[in-house]
Backbone and ligand atoms as CSV (ligand in chain L), in Angstrom:
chain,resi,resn,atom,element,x,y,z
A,1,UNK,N,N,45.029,-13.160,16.592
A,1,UNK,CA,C,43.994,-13.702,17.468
A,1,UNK,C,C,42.902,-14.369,16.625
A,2,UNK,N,N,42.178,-15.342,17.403
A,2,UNK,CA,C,41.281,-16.418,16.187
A,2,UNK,C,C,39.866,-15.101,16.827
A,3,UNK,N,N,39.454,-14.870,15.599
A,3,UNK,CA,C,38.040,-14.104,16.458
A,3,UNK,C,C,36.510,-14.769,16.501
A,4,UNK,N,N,36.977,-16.116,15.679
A,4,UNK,CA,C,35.557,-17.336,15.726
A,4,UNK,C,C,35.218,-17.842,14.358
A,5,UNK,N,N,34.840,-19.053,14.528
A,5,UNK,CA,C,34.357,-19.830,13.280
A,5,UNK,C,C,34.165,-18.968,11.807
A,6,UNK,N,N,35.170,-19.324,11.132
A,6,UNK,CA,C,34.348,-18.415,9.684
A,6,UNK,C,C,33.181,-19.143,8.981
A,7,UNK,N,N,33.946,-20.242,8.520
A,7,UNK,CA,C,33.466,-21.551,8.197
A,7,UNK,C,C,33.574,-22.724,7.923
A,8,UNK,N,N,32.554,-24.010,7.670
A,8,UNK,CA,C,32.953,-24.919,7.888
A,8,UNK,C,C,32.976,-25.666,6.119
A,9,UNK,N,N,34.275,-26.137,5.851
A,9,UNK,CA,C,34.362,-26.638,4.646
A,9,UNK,C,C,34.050,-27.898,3.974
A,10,UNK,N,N,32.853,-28.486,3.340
A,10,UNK,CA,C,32.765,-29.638,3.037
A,10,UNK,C,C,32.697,-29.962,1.461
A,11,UNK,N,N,33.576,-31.197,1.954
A,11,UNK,CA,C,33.443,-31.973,0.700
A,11,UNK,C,C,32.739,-32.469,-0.483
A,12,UNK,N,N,32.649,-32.258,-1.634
A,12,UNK,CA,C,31.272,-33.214,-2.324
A,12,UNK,C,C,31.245,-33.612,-3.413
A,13,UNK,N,N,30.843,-34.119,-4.179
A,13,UNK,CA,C,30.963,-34.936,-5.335
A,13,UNK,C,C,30.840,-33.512,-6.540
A,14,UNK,N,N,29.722,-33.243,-6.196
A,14,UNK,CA,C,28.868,-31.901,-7.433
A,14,UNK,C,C,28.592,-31.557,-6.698
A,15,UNK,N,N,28.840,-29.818,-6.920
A,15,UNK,CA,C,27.741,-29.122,-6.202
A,15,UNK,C,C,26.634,-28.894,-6.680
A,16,UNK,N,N,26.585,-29.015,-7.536
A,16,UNK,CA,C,24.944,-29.961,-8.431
A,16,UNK,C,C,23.984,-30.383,-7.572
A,17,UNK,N,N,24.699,-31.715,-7.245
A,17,UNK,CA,C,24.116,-32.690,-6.341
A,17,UNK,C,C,23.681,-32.096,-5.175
A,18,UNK,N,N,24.305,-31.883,-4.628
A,18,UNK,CA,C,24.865,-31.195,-3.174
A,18,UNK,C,C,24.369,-30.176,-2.759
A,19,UNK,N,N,23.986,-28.728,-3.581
A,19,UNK,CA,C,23.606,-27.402,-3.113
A,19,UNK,C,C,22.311,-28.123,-2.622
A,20,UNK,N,N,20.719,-28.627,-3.413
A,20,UNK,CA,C,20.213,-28.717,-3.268
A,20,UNK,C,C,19.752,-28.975,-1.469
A,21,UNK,N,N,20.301,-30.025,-1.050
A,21,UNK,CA,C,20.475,-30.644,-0.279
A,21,UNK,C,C,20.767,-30.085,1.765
A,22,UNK,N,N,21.451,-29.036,0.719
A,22,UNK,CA,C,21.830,-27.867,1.919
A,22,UNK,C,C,20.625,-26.435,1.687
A,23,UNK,N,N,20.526,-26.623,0.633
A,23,UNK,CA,C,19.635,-25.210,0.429
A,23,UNK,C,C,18.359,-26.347,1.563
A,24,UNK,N,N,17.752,-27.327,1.261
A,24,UNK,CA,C,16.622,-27.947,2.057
A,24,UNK,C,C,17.113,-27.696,3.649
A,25,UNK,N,N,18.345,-28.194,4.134
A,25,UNK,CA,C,19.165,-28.249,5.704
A,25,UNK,C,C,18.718,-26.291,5.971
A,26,UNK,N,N,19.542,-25.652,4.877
A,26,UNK,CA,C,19.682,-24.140,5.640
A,26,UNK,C,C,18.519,-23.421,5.419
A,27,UNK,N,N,17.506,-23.568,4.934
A,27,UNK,CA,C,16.242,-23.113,4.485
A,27,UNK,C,C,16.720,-22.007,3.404
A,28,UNK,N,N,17.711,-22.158,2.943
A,28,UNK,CA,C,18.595,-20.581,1.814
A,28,UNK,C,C,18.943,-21.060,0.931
A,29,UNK,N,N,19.213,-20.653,-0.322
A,29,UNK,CA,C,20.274,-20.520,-1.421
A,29,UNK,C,C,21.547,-20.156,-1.052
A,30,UNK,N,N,22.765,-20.965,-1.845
A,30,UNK,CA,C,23.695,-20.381,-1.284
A,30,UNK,C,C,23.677,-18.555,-1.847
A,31,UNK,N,N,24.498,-17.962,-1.227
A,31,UNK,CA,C,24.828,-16.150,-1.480
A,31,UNK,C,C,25.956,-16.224,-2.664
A,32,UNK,N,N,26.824,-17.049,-2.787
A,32,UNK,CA,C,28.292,-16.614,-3.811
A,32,UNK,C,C,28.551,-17.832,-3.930
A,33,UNK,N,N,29.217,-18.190,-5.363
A,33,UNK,CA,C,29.657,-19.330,-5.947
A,33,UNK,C,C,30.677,-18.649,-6.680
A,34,UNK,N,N,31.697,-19.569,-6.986
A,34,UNK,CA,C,33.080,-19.086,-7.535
A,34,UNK,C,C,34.474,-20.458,-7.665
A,35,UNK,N,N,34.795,-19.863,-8.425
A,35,UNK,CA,C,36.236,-21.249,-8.855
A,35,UNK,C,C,37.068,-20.445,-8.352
A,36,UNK,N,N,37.758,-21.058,-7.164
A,36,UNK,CA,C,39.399,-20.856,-6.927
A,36,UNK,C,C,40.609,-21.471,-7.891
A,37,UNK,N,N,40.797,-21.198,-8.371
A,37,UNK,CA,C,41.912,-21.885,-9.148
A,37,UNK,C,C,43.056,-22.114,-8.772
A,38,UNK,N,N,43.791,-21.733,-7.720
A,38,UNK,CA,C,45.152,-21.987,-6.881
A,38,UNK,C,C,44.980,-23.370,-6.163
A,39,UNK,N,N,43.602,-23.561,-5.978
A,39,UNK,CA,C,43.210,-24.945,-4.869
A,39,UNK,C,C,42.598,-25.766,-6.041
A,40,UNK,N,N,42.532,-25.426,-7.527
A,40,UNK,CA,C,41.505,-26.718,-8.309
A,40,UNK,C,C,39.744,-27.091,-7.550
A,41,UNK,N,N,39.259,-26.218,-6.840
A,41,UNK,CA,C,37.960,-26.349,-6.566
A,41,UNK,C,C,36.740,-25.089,-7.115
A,42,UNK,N,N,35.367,-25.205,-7.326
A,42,UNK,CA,C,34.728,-24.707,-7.022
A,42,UNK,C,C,33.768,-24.557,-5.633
A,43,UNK,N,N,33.498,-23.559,-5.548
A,43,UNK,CA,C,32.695,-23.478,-3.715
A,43,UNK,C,C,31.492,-22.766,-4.151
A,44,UNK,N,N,30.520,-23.217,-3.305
A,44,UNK,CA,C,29.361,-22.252,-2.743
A,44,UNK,C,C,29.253,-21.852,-1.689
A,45,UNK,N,N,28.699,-20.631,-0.993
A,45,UNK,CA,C,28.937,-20.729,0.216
A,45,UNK,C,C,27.525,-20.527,0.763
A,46,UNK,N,N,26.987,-20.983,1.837
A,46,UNK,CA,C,25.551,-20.689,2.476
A,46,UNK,C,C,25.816,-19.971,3.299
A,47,UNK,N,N,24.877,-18.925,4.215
A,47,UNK,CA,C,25.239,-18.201,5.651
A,47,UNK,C,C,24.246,-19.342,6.628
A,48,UNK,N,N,24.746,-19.022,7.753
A,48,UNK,CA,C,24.513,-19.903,8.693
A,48,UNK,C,C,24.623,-19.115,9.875
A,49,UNK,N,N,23.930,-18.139,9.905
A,49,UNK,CA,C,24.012,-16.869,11.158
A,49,UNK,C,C,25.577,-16.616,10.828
A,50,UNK,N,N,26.349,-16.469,12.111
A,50,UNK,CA,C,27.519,-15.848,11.905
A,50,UNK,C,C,28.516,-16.677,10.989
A,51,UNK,N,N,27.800,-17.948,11.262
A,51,UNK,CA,C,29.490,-18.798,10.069
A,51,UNK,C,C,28.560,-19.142,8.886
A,52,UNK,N,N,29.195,-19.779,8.230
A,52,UNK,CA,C,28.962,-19.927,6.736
A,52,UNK,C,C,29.530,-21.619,6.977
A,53,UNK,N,N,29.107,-22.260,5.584
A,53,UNK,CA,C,28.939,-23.418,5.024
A,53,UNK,C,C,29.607,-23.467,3.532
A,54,UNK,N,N,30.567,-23.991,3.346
A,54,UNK,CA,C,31.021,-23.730,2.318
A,54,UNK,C,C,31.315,-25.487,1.468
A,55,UNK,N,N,30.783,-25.492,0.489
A,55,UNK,CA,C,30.638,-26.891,0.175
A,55,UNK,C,C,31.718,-26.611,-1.137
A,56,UNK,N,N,32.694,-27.987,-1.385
A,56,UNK,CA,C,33.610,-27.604,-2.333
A,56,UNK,C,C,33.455,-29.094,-3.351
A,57,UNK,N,N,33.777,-28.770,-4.935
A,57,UNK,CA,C,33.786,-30.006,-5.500
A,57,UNK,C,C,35.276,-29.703,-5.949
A,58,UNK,N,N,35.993,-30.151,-6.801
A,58,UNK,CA,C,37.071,-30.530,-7.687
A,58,UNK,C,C,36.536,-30.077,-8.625
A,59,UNK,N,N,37.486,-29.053,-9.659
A,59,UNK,CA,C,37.265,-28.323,-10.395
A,59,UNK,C,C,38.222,-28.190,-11.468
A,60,UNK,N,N,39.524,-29.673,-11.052
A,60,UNK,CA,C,40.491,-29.874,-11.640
A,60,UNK,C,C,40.987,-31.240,-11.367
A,61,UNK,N,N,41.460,-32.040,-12.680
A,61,UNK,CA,C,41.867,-33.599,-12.736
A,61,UNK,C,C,42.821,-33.473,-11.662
A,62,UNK,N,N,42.981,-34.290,-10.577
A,62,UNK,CA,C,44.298,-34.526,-10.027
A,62,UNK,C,C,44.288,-33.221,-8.662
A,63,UNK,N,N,43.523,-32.338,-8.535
A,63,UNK,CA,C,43.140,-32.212,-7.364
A,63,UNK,C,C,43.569,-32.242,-5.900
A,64,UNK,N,N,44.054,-31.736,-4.456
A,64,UNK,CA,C,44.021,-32.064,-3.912
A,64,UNK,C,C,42.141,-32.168,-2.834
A,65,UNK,N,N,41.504,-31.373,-3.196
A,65,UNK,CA,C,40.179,-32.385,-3.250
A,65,UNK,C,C,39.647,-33.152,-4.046
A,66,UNK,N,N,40.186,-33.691,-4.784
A,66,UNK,CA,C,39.536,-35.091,-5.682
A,66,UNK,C,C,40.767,-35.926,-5.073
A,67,UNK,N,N,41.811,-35.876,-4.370
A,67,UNK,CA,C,42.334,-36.994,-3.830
A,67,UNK,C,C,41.657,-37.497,-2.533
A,68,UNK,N,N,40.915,-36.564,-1.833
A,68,UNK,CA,C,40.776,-36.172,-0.488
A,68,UNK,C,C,38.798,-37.000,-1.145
A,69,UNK,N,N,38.599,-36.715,-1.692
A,69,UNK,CA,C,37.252,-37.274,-2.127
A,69,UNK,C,C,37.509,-39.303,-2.360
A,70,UNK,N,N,38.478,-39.394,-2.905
A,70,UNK,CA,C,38.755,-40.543,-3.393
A,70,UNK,C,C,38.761,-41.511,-1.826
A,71,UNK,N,N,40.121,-40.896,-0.983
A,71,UNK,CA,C,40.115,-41.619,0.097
A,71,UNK,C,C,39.128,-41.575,1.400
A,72,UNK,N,N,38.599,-40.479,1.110
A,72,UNK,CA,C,37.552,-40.334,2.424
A,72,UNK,C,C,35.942,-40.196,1.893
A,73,UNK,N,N,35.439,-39.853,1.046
A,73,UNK,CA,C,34.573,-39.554,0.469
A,73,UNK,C,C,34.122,-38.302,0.629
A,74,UNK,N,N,32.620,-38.285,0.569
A,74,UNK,CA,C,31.983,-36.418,0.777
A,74,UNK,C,C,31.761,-36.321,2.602
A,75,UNK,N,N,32.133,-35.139,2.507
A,75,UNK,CA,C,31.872,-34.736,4.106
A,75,UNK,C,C,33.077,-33.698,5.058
A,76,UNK,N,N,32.813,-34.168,6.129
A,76,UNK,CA,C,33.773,-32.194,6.455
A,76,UNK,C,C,34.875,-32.552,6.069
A,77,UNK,N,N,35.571,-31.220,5.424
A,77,UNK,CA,C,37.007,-31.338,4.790
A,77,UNK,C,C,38.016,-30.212,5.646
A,78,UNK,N,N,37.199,-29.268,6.566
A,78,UNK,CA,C,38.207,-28.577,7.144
A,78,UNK,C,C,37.030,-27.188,8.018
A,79,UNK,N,N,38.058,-27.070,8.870
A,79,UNK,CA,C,37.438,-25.729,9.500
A,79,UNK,C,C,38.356,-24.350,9.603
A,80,UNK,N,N,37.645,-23.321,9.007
A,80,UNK,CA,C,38.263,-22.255,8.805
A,80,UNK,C,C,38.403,-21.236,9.998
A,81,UNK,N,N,39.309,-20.373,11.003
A,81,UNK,CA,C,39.098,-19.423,11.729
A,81,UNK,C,C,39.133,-18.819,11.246
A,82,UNK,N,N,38.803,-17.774,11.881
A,82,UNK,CA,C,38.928,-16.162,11.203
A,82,UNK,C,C,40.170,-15.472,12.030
A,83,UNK,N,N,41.019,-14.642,11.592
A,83,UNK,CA,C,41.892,-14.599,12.558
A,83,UNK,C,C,41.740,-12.799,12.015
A,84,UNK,N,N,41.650,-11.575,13.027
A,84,UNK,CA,C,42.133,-10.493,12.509
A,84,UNK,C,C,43.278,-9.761,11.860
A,85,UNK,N,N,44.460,-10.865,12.352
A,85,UNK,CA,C,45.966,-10.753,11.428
A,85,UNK,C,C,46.595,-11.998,11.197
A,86,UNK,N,N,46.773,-12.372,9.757
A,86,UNK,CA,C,46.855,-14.018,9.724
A,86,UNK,C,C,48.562,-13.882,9.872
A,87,UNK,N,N,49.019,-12.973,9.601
A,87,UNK,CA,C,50.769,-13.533,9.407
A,87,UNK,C,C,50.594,-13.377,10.839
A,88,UNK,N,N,50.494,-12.656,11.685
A,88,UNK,CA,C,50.826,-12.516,12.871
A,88,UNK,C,C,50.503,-14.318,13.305
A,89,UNK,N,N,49.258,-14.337,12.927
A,89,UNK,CA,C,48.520,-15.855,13.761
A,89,UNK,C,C,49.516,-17.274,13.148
A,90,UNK,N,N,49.889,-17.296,11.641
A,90,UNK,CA,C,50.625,-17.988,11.549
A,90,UNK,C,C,51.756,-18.067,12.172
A,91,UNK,N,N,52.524,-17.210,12.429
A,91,UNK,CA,C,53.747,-17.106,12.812
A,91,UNK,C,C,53.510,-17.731,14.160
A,92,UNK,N,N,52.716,-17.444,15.538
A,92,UNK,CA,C,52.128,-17.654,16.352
A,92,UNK,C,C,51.794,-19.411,16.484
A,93,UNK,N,N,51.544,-19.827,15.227
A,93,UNK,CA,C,50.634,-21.171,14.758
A,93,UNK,C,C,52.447,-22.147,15.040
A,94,UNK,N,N,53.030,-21.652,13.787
A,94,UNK,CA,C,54.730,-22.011,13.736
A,94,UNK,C,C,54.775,-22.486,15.141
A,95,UNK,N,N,55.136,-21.210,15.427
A,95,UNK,CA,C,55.984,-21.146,16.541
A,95,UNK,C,C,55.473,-22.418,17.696
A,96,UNK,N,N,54.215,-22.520,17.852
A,96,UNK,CA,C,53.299,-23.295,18.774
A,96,UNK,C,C,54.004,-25.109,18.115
A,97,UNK,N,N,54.293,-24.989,16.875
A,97,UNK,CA,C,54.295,-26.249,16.547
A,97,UNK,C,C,53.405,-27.011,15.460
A,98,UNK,N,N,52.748,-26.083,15.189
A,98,UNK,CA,C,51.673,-26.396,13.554
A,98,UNK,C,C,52.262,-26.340,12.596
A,99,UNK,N,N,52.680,-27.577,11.793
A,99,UNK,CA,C,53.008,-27.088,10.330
A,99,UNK,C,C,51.930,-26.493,9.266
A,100,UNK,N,N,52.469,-25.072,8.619
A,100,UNK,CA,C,51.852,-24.632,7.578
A,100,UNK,C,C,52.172,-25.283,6.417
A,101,UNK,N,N,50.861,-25.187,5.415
A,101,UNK,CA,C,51.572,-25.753,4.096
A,101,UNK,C,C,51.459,-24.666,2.960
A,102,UNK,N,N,51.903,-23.855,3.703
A,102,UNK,CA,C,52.697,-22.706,2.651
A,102,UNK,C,C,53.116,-21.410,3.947
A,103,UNK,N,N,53.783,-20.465,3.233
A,103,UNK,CA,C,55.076,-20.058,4.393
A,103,UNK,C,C,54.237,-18.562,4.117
A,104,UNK,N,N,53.101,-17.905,2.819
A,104,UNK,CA,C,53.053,-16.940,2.807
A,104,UNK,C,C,51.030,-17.758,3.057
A,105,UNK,N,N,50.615,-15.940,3.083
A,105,UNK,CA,C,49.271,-15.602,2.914
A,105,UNK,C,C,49.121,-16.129,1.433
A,106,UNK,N,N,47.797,-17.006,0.781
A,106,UNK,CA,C,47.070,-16.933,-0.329
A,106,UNK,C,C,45.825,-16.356,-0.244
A,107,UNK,N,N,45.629,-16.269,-1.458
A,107,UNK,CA,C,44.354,-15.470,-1.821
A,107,UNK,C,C,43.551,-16.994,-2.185
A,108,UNK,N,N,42.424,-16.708,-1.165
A,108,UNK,CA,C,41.576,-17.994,-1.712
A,108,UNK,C,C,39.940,-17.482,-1.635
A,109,UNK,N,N,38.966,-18.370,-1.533
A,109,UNK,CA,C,37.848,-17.851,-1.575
A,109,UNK,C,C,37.226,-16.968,-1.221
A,110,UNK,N,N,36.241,-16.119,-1.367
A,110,UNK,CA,C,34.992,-15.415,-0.656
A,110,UNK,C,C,35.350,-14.025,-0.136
A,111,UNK,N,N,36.999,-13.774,-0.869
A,111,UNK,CA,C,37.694,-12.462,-0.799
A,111,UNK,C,C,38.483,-12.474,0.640
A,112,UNK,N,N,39.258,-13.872,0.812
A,112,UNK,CA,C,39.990,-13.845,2.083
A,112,UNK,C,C,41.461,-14.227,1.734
A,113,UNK,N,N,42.444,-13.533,2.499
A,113,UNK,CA,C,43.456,-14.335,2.525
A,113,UNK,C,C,43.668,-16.037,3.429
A,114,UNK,N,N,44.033,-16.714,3.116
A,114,UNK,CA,C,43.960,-17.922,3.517
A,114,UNK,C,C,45.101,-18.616,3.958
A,115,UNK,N,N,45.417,-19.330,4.782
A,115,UNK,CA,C,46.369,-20.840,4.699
A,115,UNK,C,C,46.239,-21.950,5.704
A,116,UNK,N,N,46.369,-23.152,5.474
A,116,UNK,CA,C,45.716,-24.147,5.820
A,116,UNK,C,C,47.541,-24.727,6.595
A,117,UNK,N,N,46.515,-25.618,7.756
A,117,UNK,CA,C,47.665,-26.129,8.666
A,117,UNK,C,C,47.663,-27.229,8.201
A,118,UNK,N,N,48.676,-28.289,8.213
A,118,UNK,CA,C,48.667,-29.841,7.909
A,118,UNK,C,C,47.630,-30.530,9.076
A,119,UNK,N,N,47.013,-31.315,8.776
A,119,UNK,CA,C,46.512,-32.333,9.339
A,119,UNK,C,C,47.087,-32.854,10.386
A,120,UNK,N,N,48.205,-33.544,9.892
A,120,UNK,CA,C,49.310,-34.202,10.961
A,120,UNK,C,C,49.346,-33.524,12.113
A,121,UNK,N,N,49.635,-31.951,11.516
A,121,UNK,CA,C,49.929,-31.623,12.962
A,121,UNK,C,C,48.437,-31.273,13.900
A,122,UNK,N,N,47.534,-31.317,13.539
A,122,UNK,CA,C,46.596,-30.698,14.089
A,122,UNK,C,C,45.404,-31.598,14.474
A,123,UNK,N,N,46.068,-32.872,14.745
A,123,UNK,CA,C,44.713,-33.588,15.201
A,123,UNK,C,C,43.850,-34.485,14.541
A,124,UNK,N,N,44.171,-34.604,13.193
A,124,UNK,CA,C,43.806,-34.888,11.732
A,124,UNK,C,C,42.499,-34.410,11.205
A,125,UNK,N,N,42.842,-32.689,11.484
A,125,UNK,CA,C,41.577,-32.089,11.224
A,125,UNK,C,C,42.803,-31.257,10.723
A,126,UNK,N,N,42.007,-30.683,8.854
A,126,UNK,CA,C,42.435,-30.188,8.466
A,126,UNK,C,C,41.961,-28.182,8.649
A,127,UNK,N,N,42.888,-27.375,9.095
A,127,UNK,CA,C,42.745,-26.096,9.738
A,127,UNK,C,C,42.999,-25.274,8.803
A,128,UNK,N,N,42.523,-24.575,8.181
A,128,UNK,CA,C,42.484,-22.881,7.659
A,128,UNK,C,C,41.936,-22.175,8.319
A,129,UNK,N,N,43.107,-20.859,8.759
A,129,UNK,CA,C,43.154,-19.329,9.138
A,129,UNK,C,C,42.765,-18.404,7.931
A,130,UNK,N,N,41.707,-17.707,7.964
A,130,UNK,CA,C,41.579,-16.646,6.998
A,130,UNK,C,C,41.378,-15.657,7.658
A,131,UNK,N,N,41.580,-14.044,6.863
A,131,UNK,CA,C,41.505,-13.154,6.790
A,131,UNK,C,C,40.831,-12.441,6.171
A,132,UNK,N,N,39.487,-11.238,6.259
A,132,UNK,CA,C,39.356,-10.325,4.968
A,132,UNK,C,C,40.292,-10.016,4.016
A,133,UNK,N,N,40.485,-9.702,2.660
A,133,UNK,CA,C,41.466,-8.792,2.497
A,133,UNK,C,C,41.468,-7.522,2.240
A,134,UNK,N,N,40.064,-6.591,2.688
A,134,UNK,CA,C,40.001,-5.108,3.131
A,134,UNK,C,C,40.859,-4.859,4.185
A,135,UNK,N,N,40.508,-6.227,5.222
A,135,UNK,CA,C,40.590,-5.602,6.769
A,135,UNK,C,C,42.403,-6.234,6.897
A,136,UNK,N,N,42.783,-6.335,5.525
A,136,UNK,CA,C,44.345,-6.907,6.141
A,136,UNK,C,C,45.106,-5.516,6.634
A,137,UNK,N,N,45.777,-5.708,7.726
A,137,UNK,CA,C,47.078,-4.723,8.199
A,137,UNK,C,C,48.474,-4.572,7.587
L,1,ZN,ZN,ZN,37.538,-22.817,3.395
């Protein structure tokens, strides 16, 4: 089941550049910064009452956000649900007709399991389902 917005993922050149910018928008500092290395990005994340703001740069040549920067520039790159059981929700996602672009759970930012739907299928909005991974079943 989706239980509501985790957060919303954007694009950006530096987060250099960039935190500033949002720290002025959210009146905050972001809370946690960290390199994923499975995705080639670094993130910050801001709170935003219940969802979060998560701004991402390229953190690796060749990138699939430094391709995604190249053709579209900075700005939203994806929206995350929160789902309380992601295999269940993927499988669910499948079945509905969403292609996943990967078949298992990853471990990605902010201590969640993660996986992202294709674009294509979804409207050309790119979709990640996450999970805690305390609260996984
Ligand atoms: Zn995300």
């Amino acid at each position: 089941m989706v239980i509501k917005i985790d957060h919303i993922g954007i694009a950006v050149r530096t987060l250099e550049q960039a935190s500033p910018l949002f720290e002025k928008l959210l009146g905050e500092k972001p809370f946690k910064s960290e390199e994923v290395h499975s995705e080639g990005v670094n993130v910050s994340f801001f709170r935003c009452g219940e969802t979060k703001i998560e701004l991402l740069e390229s953190s690796m040549p060749g990138s699939t956000l430094e391709k995604f920067l190249v053709r579209k520039g900075e700005g939203v790159h994806h929206i995350a649900f929160e789902t309380d059981n992601i295999k269940e929700e993927m499988a669910r996602m499948k079945e509905a007709g969403f292609s996943l672009l990967h078949e298992e759970p990853r471990i990605g930012a902010d201590n969640k399991l993660v996986c992202f739907i294709h674009p294509k299928s979804a409207g050309g909005l790119l979709v990640e389902i996450c999970q805690e991974r305390d609260k996984q079943n």
